[in-house]
Backbone bond lengths (Angstrom), bond angles and torsions (degrees), N, CA, C in turn:
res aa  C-N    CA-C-N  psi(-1)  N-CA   C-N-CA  omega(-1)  CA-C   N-CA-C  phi
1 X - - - 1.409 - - 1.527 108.36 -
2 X 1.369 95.36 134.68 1.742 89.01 177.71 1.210 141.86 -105.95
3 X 1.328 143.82 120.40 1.592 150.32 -157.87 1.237 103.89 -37.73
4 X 1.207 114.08 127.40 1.852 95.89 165.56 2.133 90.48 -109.04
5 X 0.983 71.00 145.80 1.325 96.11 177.88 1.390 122.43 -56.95
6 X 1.397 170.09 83.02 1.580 130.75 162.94 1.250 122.83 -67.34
7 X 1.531 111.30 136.77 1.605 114.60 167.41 1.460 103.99 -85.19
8 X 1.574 105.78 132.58 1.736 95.02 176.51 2.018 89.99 -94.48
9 X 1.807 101.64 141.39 1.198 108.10 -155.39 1.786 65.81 -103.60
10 X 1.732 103.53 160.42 1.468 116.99 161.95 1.548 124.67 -82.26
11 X 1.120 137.41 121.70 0.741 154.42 162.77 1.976 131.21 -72.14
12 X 1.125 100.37 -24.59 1.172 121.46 158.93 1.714 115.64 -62.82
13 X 1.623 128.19 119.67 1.271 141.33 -171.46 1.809 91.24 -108.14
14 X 1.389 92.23 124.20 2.125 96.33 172.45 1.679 84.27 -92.97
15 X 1.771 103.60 125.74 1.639 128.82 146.33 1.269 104.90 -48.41
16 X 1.038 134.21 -86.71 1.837 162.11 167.83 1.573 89.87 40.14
17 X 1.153 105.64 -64.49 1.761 104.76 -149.56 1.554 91.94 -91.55
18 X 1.271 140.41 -25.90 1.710 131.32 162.46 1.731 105.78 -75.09
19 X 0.575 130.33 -24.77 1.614 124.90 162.71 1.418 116.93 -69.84
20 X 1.077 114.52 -68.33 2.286 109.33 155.42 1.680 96.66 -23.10
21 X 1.440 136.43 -58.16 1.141 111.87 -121.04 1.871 88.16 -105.75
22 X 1.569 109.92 -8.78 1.154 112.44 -166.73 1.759 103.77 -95.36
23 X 1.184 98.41 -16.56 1.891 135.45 -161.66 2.110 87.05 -73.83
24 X 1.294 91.33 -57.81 1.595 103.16 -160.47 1.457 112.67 -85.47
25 X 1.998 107.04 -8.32 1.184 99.06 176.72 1.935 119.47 -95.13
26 X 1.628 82.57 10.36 1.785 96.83 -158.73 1.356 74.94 -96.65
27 X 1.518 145.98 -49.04 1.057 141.55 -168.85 1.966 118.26 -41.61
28 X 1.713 74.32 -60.20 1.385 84.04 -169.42 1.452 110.71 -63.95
29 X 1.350 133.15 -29.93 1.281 128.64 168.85 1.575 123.91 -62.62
30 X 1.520 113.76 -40.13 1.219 105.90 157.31 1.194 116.96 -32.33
31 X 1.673 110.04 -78.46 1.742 119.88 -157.74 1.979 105.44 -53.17
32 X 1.040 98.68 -36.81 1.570 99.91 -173.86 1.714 116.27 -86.92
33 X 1.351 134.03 -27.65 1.615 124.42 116.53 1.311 132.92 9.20
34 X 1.462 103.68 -68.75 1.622 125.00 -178.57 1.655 113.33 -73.59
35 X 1.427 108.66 -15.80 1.734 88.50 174.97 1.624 105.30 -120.53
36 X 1.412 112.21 20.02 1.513 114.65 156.58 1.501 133.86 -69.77
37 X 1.178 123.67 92.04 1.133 126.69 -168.70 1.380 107.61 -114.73
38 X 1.846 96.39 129.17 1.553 97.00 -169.68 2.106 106.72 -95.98
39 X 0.957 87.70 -25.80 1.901 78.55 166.12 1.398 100.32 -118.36
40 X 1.729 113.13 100.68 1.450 102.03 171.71 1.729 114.22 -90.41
41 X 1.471 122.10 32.08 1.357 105.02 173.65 1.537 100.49 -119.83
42 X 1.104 132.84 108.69 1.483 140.77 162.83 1.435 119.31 -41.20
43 X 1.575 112.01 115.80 1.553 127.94 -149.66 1.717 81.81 -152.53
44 X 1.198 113.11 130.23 1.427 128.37 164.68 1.589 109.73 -112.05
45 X 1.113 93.09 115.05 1.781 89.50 -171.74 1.465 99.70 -103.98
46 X 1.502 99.83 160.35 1.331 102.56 168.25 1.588 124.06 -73.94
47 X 1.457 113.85 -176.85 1.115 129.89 -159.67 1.765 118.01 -114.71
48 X 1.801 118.70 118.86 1.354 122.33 -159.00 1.421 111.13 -157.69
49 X 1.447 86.48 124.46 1.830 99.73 -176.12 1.385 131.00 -50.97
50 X 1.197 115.71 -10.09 1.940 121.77 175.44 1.964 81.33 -133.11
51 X 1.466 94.56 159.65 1.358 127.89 151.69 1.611 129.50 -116.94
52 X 0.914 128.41 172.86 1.299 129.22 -129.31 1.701 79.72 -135.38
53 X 1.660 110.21 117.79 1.594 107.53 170.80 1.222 130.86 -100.16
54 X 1.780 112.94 35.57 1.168 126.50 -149.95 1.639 90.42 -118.20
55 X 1.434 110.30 124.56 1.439 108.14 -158.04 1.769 81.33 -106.01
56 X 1.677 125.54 104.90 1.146 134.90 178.00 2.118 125.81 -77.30
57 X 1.173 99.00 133.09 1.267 87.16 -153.14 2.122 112.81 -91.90
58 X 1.710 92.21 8.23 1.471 104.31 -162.76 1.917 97.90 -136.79
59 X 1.583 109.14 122.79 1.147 106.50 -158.23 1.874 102.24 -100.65
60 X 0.858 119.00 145.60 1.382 117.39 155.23 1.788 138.45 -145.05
61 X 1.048 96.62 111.83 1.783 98.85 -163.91 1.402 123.55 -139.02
62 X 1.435 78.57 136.99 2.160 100.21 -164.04 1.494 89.13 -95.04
63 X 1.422 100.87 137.27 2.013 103.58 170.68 1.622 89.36 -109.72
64 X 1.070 91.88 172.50 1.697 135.35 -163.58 2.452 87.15 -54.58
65 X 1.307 94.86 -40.39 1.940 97.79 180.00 1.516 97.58 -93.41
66 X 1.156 111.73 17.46 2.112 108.57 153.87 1.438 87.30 60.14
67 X 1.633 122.74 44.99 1.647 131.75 156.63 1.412 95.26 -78.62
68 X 1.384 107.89 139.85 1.734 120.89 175.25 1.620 92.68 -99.48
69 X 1.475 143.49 141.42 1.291 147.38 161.31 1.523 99.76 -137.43
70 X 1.752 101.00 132.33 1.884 107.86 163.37 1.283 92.49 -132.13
71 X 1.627 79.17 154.58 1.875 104.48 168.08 1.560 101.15 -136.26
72 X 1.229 108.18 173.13 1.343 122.52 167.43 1.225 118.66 -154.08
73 X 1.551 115.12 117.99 1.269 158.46 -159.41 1.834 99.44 56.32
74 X 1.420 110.90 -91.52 1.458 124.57 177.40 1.212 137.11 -61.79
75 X 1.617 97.32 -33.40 1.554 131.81 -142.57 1.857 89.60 -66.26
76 X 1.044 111.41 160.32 1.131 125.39 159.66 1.795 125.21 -57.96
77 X 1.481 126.06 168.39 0.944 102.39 -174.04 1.888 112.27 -109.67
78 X 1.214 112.57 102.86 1.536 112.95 179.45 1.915 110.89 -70.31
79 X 1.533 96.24 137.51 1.573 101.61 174.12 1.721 109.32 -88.83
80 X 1.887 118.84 117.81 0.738 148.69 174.69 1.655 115.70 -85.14
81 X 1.309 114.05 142.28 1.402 116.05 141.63 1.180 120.23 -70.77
82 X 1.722 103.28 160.14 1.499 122.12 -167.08 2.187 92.45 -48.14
83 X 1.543 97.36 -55.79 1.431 94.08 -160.33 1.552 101.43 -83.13
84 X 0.945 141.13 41.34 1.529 142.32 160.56 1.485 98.88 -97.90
85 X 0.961 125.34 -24.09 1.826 132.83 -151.35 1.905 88.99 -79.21
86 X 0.979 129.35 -57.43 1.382 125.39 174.59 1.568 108.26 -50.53
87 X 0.999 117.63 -53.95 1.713 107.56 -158.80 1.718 114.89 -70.39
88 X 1.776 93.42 -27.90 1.470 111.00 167.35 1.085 119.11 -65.29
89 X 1.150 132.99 -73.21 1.075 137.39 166.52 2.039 126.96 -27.49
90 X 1.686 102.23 -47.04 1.030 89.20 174.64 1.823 126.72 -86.71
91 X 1.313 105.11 5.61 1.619 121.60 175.21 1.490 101.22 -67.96
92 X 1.582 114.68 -58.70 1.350 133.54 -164.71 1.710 105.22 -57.92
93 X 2.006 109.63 -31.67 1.456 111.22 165.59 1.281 124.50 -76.53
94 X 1.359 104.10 -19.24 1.999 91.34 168.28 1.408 97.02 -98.96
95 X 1.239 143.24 -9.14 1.521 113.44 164.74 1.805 130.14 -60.65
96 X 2.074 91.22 -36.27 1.145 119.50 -170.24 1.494 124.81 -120.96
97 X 1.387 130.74 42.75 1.452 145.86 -138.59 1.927 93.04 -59.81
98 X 1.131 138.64 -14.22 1.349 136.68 166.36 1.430 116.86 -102.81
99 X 0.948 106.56 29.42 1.887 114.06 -178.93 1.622 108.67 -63.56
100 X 1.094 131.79 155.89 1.260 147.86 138.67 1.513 121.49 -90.02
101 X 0.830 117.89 139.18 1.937 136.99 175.34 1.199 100.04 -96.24
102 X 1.357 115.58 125.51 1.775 125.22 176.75 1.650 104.66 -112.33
103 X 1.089 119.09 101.64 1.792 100.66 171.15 1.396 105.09 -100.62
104 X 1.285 106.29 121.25 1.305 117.58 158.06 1.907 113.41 -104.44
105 X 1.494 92.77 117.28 1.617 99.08 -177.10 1.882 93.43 -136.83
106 X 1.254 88.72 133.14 1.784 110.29 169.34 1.485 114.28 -36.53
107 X 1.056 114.59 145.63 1.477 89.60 171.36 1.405 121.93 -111.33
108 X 1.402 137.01 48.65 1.321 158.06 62.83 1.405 121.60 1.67
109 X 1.101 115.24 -27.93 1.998 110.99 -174.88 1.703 95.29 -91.87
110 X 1.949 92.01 130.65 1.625 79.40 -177.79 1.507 118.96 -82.30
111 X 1.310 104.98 177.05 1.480 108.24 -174.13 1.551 124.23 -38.24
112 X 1.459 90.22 -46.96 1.570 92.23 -173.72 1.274 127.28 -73.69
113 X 1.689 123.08 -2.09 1.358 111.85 164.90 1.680 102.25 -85.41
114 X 1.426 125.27 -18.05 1.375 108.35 174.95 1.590 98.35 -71.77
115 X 1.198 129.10 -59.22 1.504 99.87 -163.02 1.699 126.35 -46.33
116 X 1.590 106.86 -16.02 0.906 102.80 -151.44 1.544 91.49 -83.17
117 X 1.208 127.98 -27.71 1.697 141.00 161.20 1.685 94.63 -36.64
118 X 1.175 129.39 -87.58 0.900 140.08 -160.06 1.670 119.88 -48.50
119 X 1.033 117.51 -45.80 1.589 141.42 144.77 1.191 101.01 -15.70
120 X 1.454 112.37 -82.81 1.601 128.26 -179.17 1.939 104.14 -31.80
121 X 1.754 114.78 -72.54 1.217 125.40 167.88 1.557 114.60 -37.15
122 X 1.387 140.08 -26.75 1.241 119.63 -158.62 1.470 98.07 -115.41
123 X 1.404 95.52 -16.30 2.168 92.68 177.78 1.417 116.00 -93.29
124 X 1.718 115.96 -5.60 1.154 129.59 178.15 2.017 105.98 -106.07
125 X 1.542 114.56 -12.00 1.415 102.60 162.65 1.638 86.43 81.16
126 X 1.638 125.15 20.73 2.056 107.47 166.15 1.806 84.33 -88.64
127 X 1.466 83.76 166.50 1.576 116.84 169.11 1.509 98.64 -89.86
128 X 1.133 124.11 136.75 1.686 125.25 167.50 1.516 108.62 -139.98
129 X 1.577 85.14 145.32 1.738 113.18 176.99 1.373 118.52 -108.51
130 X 1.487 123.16 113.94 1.331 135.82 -172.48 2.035 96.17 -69.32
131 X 1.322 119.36 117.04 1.521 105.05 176.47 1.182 92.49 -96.28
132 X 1.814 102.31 151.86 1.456 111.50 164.11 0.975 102.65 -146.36
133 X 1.242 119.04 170.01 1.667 136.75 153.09 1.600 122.23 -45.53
134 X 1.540 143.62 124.18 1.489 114.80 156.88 1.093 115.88 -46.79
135 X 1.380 110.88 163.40 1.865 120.10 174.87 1.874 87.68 -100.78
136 X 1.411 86.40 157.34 2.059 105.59 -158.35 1.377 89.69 -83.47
């Protein structure tokens, strides 16, 4: 009669190579984290004792070279002409009939291109939010 043999099969699972792969995926999220930038146009705003808890859903911002940029809600920020800023703006009000207007302008930009933002907001009936910096 003949022996049959048993193979003892392993039962033991090696981590090793799912840990590398979980190891390298934590990595890569770190490094790519770090170059997400959610306002990539540099705007130094001025400085103001209350903030404003009105989370605005329509962006508008003058840099320091009197660049016009809008977004709406998420969107990224596209560079506009002065006269694009009306037609944009009022698309973004029939999508969003409770919108807020955020201007963010440097505070280097002189007055009179903000009024002229604001102008736009008060003959078109938006609500607008002056952004600033807290004061330290």
């Amino acid at each position: 009669m003949a022996l049959k043999r048993r193979t003892k099969v392993s039962e033991n699972f090696s981590m090793a190579s799912m840990t590398d792969v979980i190891f390298l995926l934590l990595i890569f999220f770190m490094v790519t984290s770090t170059v997400v930038i959610p306002n990539a146009i540099k705007v130094t705003l001025p400085q103001a004792k209350k903030q404003t808890a009105v989370k605005p859903l329509t962006r508008v911002t003058i840099d320091a070279g009197l660049n016009y940029y809008v977004a709406f809600g998420k969107q990224k920020e596209v560079q506009v002409s002065y006269d694009e800023i009306t037609p944009f703006l009022q698309d973004c009000y029939a999508k969003e009939p409770e919108m807020y207007v955020a201007l963010y302008a440097d505070e280097t930009v002189p007055y009179k291109e903000i009024v002229k933002i604001l102008n736009i907001a008060n003959e078109n009936k938006f609500r607008m939010v002056l952004a600033t910096r807290p004061n330290k």
